[in-house]
C-alpha positions, 0 to 999 in steps of 0.5 A, spaced: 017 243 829 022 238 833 017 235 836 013 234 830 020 230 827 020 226 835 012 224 833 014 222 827 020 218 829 016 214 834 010 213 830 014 210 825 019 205 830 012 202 833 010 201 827 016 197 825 015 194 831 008 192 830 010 190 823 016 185 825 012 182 831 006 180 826 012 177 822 014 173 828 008 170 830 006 168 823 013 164 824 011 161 830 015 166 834 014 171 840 011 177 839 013 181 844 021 180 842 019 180 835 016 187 837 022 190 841 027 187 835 022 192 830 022 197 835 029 199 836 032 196 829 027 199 824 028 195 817 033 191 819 029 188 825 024 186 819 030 184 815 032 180 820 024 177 821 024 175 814 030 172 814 029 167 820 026 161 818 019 158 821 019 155 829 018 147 829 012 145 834 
């Protein structure tokens, strides 16, 4: 049972992950920092995500 909840945890943290990083390439920003800021943060990774304005060219 507990490695069913480890499983569980790290499928949810990668896609927070892959879910910010595709938030932060939509605004122009890199994907890796976008992914690791999901990853680690969860929801307020993604919150931090919407939040931040576009980057200018």
């Amino acid at each position: 049972m507990p490695n069913n909840l480890l499983y569980l945890s790290l499928a949810i943290a990668v896609a927070m992950g892959a879910w910010t990083a595709f938030l932060f390439e939509k605004k122009g920003r890199k994907r890796p920092v976008g992914f690791w800021l999901g990853f680690l943060f969860g929801i307020i990774g993604v919150i931090i995500a919407y939040t931040l304005s576009s980057k200018k060219n």
